[in-house]
C-alpha positions as CSV (number, residue, x, y, z in Angstrom):
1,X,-9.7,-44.5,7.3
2,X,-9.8,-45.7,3.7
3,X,-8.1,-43.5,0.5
4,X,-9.8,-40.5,-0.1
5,X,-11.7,-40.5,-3.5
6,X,-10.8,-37.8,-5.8
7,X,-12.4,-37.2,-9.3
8,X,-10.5,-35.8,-12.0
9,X,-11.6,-32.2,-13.5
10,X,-9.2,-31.4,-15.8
11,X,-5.4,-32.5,-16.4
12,X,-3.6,-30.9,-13.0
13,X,-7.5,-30.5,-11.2
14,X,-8.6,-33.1,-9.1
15,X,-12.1,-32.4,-6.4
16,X,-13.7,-34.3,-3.7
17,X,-16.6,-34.6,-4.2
18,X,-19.5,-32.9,-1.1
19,X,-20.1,-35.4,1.5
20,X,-21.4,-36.1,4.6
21,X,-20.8,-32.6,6.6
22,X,-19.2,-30.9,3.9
23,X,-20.4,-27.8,3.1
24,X,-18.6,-27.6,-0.6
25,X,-16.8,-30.1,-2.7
26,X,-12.8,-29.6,-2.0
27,X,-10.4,-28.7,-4.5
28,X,-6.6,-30.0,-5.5
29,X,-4.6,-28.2,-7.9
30,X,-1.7,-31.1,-9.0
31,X,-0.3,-33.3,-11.6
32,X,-0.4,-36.7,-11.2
33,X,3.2,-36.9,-9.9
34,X,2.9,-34.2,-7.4
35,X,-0.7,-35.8,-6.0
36,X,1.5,-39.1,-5.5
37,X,3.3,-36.8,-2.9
38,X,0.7,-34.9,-1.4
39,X,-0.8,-38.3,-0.8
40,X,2.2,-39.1,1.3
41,X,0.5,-37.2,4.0
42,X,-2.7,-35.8,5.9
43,X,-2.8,-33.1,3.2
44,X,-6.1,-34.5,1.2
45,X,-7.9,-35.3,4.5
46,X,-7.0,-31.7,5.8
47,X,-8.0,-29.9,3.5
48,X,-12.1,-32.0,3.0
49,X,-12.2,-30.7,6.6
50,X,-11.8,-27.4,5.5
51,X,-14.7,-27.5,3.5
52,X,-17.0,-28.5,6.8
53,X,-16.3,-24.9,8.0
54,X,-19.5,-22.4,8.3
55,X,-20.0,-20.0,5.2
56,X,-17.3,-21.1,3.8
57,X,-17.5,-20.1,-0.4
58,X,-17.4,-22.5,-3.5
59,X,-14.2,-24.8,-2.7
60,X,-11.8,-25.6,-0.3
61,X,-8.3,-25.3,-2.4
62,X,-5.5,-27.0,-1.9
63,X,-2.4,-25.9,-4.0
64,X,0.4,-27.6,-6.2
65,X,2.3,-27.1,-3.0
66,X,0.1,-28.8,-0.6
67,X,1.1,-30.8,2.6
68,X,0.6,-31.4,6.0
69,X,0.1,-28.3,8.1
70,X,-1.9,-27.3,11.6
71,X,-5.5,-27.8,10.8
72,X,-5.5,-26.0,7.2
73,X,-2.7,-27.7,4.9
74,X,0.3,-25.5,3.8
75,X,-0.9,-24.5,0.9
76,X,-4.3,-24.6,1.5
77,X,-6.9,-21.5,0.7
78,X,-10.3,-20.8,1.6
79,X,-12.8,-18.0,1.5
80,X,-15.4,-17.9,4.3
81,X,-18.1,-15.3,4.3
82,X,-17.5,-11.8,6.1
83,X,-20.9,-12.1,8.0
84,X,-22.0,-15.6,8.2
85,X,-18.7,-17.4,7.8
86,X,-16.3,-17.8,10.7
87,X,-12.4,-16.7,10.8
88,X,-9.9,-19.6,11.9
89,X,-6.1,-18.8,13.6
90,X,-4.9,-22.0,12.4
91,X,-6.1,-21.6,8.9
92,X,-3.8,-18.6,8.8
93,X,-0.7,-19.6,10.9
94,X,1.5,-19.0,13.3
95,X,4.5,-17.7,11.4
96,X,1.7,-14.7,10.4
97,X,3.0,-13.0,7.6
98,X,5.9,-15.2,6.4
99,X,6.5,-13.6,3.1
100,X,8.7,-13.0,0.7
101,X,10.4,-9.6,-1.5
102,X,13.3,-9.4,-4.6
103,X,15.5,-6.6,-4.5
104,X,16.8,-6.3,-8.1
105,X,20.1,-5.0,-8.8
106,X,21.6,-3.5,-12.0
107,X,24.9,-5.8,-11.1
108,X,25.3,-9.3,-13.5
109,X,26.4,-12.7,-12.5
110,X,30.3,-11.7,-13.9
111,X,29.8,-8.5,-11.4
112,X,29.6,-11.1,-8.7
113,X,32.3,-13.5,-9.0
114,X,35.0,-13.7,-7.3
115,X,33.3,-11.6,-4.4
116,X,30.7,-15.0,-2.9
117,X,31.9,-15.8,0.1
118,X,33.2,-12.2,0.7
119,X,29.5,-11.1,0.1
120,X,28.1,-14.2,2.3
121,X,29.9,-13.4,5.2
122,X,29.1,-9.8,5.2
123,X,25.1,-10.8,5.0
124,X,25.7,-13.5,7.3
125,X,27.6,-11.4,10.2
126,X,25.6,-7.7,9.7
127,X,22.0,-9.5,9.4
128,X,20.8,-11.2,13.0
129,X,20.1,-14.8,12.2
130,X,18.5,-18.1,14.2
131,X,16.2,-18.2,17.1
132,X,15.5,-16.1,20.1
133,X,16.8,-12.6,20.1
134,X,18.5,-10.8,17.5
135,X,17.5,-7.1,15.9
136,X,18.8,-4.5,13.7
137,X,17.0,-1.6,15.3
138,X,17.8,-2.8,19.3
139,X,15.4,-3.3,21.9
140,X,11.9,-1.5,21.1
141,X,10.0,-0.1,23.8
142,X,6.6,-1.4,23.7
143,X,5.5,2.2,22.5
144,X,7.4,2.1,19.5
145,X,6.6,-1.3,19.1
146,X,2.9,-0.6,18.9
147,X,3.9,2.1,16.2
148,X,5.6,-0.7,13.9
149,X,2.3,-2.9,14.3
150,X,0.3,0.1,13.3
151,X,1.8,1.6,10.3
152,X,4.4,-1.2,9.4
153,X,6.9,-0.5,6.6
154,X,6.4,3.8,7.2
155,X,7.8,3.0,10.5
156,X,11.6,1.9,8.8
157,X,11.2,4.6,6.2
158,X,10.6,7.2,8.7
159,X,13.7,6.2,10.4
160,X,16.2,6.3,6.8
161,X,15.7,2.5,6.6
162,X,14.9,2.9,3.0
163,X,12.9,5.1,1.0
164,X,9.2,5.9,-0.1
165,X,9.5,4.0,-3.7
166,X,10.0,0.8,-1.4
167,X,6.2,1.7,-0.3
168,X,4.6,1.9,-3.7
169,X,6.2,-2.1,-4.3
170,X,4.8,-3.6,-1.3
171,X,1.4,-5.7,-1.2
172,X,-0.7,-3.3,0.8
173,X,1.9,-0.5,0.4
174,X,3.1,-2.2,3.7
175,X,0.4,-1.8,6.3
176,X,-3.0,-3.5,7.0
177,X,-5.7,-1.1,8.2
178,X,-7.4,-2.2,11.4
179,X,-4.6,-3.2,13.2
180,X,-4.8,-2.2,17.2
181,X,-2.3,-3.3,19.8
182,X,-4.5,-3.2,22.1
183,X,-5.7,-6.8,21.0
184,X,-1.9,-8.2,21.2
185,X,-0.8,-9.7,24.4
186,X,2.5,-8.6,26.4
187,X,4.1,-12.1,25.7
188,X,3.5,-11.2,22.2
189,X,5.3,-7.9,22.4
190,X,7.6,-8.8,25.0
191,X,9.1,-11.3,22.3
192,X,8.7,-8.8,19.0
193,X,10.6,-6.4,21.2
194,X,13.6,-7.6,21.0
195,X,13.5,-9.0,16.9
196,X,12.3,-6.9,14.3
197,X,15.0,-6.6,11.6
198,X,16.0,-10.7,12.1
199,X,15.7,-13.7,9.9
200,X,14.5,-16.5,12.4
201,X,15.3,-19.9,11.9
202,X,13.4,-22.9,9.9
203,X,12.5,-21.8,6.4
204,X,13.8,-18.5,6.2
205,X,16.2,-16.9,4.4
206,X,18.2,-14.2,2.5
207,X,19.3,-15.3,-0.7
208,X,21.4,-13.6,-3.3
209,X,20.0,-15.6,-6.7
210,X,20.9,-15.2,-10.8
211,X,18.4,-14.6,-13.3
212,X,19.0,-17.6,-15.0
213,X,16.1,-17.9,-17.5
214,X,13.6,-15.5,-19.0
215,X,10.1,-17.1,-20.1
216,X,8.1,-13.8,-20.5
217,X,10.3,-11.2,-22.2
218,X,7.6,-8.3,-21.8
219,X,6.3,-8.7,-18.4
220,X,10.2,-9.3,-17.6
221,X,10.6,-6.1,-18.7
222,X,8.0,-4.4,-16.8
223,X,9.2,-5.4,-13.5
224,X,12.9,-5.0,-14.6
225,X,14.2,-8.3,-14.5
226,X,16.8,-9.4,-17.3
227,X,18.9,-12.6,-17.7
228,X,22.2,-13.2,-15.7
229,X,21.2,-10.2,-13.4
230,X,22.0,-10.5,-9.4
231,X,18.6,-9.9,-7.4
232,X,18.4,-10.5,-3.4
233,X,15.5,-12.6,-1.8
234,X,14.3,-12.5,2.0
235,X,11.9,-14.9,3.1
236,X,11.1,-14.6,6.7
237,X,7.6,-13.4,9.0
238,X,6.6,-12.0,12.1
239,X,8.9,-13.7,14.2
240,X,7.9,-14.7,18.1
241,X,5.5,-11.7,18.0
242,X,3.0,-13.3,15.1
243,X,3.7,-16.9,16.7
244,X,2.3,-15.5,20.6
245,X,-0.6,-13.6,18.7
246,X,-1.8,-17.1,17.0
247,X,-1.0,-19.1,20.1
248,X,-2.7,-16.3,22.6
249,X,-6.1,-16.9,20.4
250,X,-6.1,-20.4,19.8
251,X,-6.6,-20.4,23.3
252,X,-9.0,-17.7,23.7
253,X,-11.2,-19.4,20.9
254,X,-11.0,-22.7,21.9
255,X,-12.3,-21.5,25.0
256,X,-14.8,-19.0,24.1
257,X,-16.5,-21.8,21.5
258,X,-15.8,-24.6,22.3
259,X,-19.8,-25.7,21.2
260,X,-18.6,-25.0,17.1
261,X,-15.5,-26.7,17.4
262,X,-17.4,-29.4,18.7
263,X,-19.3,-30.0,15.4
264,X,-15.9,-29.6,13.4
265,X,-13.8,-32.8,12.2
266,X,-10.9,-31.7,13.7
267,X,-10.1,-29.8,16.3
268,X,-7.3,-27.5,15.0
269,X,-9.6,-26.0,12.7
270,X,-10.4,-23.7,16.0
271,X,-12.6,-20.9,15.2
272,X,-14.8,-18.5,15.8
273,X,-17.7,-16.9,14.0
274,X,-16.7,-14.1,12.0
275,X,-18.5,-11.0,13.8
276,X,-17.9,-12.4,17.1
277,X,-15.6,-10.1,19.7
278,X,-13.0,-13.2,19.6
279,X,-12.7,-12.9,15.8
280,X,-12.8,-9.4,15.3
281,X,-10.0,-9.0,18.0
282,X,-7.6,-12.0,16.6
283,X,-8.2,-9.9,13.0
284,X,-6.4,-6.9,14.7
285,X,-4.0,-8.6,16.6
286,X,-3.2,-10.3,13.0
287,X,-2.8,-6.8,10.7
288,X,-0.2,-6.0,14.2
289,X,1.5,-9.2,13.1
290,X,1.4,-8.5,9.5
291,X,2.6,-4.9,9.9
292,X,5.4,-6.1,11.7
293,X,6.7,-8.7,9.1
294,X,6.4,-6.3,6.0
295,X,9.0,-3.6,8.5
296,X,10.7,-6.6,9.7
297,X,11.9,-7.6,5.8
298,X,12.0,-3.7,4.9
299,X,15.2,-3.5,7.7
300,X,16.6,-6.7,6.6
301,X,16.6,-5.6,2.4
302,X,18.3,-1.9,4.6
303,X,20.6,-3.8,5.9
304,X,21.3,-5.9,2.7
305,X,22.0,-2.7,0.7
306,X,24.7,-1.2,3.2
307,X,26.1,-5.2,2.9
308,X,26.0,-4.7,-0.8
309,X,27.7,-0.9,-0.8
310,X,31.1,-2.7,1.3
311,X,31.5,-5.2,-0.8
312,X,30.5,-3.4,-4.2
313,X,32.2,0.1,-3.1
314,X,29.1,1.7,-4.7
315,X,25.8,3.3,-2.9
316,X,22.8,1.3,-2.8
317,X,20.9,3.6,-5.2
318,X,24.2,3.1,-8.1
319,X,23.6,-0.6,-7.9
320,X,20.1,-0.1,-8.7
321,X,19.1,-2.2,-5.6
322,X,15.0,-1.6,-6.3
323,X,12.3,-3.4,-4.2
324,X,10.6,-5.5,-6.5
325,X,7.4,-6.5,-4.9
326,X,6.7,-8.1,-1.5
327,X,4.0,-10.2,-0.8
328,X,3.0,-12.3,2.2
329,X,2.4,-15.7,2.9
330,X,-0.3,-16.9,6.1
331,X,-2.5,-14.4,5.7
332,X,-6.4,-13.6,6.6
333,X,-7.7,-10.8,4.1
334,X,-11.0,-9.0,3.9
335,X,-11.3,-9.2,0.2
336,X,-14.3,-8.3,-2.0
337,X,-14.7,-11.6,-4.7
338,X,-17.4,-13.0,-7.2
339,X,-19.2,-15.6,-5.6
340,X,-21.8,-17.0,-8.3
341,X,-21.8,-14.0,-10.2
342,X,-22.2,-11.6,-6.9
343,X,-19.7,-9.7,-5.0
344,X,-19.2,-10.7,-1.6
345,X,-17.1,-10.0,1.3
346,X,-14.8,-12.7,2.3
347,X,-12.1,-13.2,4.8
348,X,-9.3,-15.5,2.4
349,X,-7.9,-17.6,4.4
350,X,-3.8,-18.1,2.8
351,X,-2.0,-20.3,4.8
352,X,1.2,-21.4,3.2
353,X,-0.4,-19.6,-0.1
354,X,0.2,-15.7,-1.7
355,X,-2.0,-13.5,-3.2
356,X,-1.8,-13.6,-7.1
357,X,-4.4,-10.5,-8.5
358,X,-4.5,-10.1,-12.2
359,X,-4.4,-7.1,-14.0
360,X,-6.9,-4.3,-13.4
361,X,-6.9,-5.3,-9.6
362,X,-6.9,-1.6,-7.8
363,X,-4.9,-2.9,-4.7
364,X,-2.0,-3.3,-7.5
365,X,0.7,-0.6,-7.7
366,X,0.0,1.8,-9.8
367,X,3.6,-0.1,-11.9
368,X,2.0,-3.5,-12.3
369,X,-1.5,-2.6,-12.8
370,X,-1.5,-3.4,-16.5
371,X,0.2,-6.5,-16.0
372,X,-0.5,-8.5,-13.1
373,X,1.2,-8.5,-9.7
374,X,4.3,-9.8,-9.5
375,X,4.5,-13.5,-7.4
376,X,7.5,-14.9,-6.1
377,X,7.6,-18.7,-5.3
378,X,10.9,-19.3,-3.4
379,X,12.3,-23.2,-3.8
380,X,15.2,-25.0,-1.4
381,X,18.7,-23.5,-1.1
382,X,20.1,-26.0,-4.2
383,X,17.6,-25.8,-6.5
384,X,15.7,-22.3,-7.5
385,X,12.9,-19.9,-7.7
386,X,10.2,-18.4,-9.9
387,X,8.9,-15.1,-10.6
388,X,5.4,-14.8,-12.0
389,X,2.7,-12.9,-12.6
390,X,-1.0,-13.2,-11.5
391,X,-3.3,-14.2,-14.0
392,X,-7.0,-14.1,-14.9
393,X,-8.4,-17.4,-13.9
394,X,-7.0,-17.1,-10.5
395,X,-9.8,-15.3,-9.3
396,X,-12.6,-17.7,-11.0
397,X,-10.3,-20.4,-9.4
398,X,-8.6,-19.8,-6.4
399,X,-9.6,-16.5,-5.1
400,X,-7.2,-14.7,-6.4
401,X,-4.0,-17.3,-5.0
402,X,-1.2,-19.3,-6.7
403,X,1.3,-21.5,-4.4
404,X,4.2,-20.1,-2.3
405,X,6.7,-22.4,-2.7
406,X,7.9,-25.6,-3.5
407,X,6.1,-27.9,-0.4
408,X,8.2,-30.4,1.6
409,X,8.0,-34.2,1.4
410,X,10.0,-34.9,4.2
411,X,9.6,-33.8,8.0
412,X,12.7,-31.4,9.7
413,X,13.0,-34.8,11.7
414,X,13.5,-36.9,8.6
415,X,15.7,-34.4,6.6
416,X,18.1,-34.3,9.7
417,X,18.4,-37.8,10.2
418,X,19.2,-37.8,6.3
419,X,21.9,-35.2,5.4
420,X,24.4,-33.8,6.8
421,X,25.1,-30.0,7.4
422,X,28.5,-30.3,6.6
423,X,28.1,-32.3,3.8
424,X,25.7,-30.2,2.0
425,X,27.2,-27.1,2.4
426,X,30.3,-28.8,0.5
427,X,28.5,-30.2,-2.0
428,X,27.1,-26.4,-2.6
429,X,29.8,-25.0,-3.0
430,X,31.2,-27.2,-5.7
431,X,27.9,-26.1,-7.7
432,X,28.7,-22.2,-6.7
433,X,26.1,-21.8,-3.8
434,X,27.9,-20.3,-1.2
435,X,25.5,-21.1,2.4
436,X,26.5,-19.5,6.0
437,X,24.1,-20.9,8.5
438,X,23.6,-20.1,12.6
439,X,23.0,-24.0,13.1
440,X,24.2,-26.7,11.3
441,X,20.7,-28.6,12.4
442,X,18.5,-26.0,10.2
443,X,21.1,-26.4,6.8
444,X,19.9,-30.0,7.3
445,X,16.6,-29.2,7.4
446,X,16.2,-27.3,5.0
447,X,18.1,-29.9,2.2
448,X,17.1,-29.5,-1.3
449,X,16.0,-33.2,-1.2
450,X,13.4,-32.5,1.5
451,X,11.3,-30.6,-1.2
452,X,8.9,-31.2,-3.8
453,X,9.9,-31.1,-7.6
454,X,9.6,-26.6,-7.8
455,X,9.8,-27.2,-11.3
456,X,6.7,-29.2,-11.3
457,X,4.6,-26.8,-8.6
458,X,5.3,-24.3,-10.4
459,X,4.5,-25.7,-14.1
460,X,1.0,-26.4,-12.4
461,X,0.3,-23.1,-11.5
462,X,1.3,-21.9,-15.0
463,X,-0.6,-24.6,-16.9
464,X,-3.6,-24.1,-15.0
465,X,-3.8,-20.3,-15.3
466,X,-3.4,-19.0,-12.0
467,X,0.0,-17.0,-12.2
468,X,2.3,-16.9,-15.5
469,X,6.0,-17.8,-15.6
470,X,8.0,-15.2,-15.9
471,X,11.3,-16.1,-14.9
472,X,13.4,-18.4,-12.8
473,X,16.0,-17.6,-10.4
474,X,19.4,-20.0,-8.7
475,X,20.9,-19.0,-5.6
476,X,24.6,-18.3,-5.5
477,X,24.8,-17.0,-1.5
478,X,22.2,-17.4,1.0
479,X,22.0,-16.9,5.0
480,X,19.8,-18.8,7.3
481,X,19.0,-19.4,11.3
């Protein structure tokens, strides 16, 4: 297969141009040194695929982040029509709802010193880390299981595992409508069971990270951030429960229409058409999955607070320890958006990409209405991450999405073979970034060096108008599987 022609639109724009079975051009969102990397990969052949798939809207996007995924890229959006279009498990994920929330703090960087490792081990030993079982709530029955999938985040508050203001600053105020357990498997609930309230292994993480530089003093402001201030990051999903659910229909779609997938140009692009029983049943099954992640981050930040009260010998609510915002990563969403010059019903498609609504948005806390939504873009444990703000052009663009982080160049395989756990976690240190890790195999993973530039990805997303800079964020202690 020969290099795949792209055609420059603007400076960080690049598009494939409609071909063949393609039923809209796709769309790359890069500089010139990120497309070298994304080039590295599948990522550009992916993500014309995309674009075969029925009612599928304007482009197929690829973001600054883009690489190699299951059938969609990471990093790859698209916005396929509520009646005629089709809804695709793999274009969503199997880690269904890996997001991502800051927890501010009124504490500074001076607060913090001295207290690192005392902090890190307290995080690392009180929150369950790694794979297989692990949970801060115990073993669910599969009653109140189905209640977490059904009303997510309420379900934790209910229980004292945080309070109602933590609602208002969650995408969705933590719960999708439509979910029903009834469309989730046993296997899938036999493994969410036993881990809500747990990190996982892989990418995720808590982090505790410095405010190290402020780019937009007034939106700062509004969502309370200020320079040198300590603020808590958890990146994690849905855990076995959302992996099963994707897995569990997969199946049941590849076997159910088998005669569409047939016309596709790849076979992981499974689907099924959007009104059919095997769609609308995966949609549920997904808001289960979704519902869990947001409760499943809401008990980790609980559990981050009490670890913050021990070593700070002050409550929770004195060390000003406010949910910022949550928002979610691998994602299907029944959105309303533009599509030449007409509103139309669309299921967006985010895999490995975050919602990024402007101002005037009514899904937006009342808090952030005027401004924009708060975006998080988490990068590797040595480097950093970015707070921004959704802007204008994302809808026009993207449908409303910006990146969700800072992409990998290099396979878990690779990364392994490369650095060593010990070795990194010393070097660390030396720079102040104080890591605890359940195996030494996933610090290795997860090296700094087996990322794209986040500087770059996210100087894209700014340039091209899709979510502002606001500030950026180091890590000084962070936790992982």
């Amino acid at each position: 297969m020969g290099e795949i022609r792209l055609e420059r639109i603007d400076e960080c724009l690049w598009e494939i141009p409609k071909a063949g079975g393609m039923r809209v051009p796709a769309r790359v969102f890069a500089s010139e040194k990120l497309l070298e990397k994304i080039r590295q990969d599948a990522t550009l052949q992916q993500i014309k695929n995309v674009a075969h798939l029925p009612g599928i809207h304007k482009y197929a996007i690829a973001l600054p982040d883009a690489h190699q995924g299951y059938g969609f890229p990471v990093g790859g959006v698209a916005a396929l029509d509520a009646e005629e279009g089709v809804i695709s498990p793999g274009g969503i994920g199997y880690d269904i709802n890996c997001g991502v929330r800051i927890c501010k703090t009124n504490l500074t960087y001076d607060d913090l010193k001295g207290k690192e490792e005392e902090l890190v081990n307290a995080l690392f030993r009180e929150i369950p880390t790694g794979i297989g079982k692990g949970s801060i709530v115990g073993v669910l029955s599969t009653s109140e299981l189905d209640e977490v999938a059904r009303v997510g985040v309420k379900w934790a508050i209910q229980r004292g595992y945080g309070v109602d203001d933590d609602l208002a600053h969650c995408e969705d105020e933590g719960v999708r409508p439509g979910a029903d357990p009834n469309c989730v498997s046993q296997d899938a609930k036999a493994r969410g069971r036993e881990q809500l309230g747990s990190l996982g292994s892989g990418n995720h993480f808590l982090e505790v990270q410095r405010v190290v530089e402020v780019f937009d003093p007034d939106i700062a402001e509004k969502f309370g951030l200020f320079k040198d201030q300590i603020v808590v990051m958890i990146h994690c999903g849905s855990r076995g429960y959302g992996h099963q659910i994707c897995t569990d229909y997969l199946r049941r779609v590849e076997h159910e229409h088998r005669d569409l997938i047939k016309q596709l140009p790849d076979r992981e692009l499974a689907c099924a058409p959007a009104q059919s029983a095997a769609a609308q049943d995966y949609y549920k099954a997904m808001n289960c999955a979704i519902n869990f992640a947001w409760c499943n981050r809401q008990l980790i930040m609980h559990q981050a607070r009490l670890c913050f009260e021990k070593v700070f010998r002050a409550s929770w609510k004195e060390l000003g320890m406010e949910l910022l915002y949550d928002v979610a990563h691998n994602i299907g969403k029944k959105e309303v958006h533009k599509v030449n010059g007409v509103e139309r019903e669309v299921y967006v498609h985010r895999k490995g990409a975050t919602r990024a609504f402007p101002a005037g948005r009514p899904e937006l806390p009342r808090a952030y209405r005027e401004v924009g939504q708060p975006v998080i873009i988490p990068g590797s444990m040595g480097t950093g991450s970015y707070v921004l703000c959704g802007a204008a052009r994302s809808l026009e663009l993207t449908f409303g999405s910006t990146a969700h982080g800072a992409g990998r160049v290099l396979s878990r395989t690779k990364a392994k073979k490369q650095w060593r756990a010990d070795e990194l976690v010393r070097q660390l240190k030396e720079r102040g970034i104080y890591v605890r890790g359940q195996s030494k195999a996933t610090i290795s993973e997860e090296a700094p060096g087996a990322y794209k530039d986040l500087d770059e990805v996210v100087q894209v997303t700014h340039e091209v108008g899709i979510s502002w800079k606001v500030a950026k964020l180091v890590p000084v202690c962070n936790i992982k599987g």
